[in-house]
C-alpha positions as CSV (number, residue, x, y, z in Angstrom):
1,X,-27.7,-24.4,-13.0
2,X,-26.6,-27.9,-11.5
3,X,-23.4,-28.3,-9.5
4,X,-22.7,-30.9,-12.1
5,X,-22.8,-28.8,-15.0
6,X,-20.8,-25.8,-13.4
7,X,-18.1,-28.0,-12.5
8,X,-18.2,-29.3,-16.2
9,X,-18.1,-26.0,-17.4
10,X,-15.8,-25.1,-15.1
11,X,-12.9,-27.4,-15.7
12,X,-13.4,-26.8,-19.8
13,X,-12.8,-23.1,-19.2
14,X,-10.2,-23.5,-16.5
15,X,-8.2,-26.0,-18.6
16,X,-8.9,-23.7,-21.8
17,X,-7.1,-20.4,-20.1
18,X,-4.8,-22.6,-18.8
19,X,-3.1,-24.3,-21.7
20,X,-3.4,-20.8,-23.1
21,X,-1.4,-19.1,-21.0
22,X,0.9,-22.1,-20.8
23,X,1.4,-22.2,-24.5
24,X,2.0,-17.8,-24.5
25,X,4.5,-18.4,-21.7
26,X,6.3,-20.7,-24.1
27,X,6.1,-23.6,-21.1
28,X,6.9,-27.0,-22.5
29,X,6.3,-30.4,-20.3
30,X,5.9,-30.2,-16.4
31,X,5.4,-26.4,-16.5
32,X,2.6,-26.6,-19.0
33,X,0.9,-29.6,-17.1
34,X,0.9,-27.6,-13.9
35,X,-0.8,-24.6,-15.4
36,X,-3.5,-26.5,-17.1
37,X,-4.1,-28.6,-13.9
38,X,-4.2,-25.7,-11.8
39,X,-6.5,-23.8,-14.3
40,X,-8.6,-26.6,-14.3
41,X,-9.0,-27.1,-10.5
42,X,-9.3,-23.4,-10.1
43,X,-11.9,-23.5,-13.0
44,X,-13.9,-26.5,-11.2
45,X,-13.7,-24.7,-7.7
46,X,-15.5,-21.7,-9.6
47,X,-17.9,-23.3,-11.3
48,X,-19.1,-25.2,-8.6
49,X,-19.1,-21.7,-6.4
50,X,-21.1,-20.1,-9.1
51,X,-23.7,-23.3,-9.4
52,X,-24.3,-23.0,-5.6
53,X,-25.0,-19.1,-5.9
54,X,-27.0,-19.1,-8.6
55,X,-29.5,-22.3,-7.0
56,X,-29.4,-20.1,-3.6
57,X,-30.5,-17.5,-5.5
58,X,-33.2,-18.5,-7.5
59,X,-34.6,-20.0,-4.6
60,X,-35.3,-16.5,-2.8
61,X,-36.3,-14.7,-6.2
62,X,-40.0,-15.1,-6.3
């Protein structure tokens, strides 16, 4: 996997859960803007952790 596509994925899932959870907390306005950009950053972060795992890994695999 490329860095660039786990970050993609990552910011599409972390923006999914995070207007989500937003929208089940009944959050409106600056509350719900916060929670999808802070889903989305945390979702880009993992992404890009998991991309860099996965390439370090299949390196050492034979």
């Amino acid at each position: 996997m490329d860095k660039d596509i786990g970050t993609a994925l990552g910011l599409l899932g972390g923006t999914t859960l995070g207007s989500g959870i937003g929208f089940l907390m009944g959050w409106h306005s600056y509350d719900l803007i916060w929670s999808v950009i802070l889903g989305g950053l945390l979702g880009m972060l993992s992404g890009l952790v998991t991309a860099i795992r996965w390439r370090a890994g299949s390196k050492t695999s034979p």
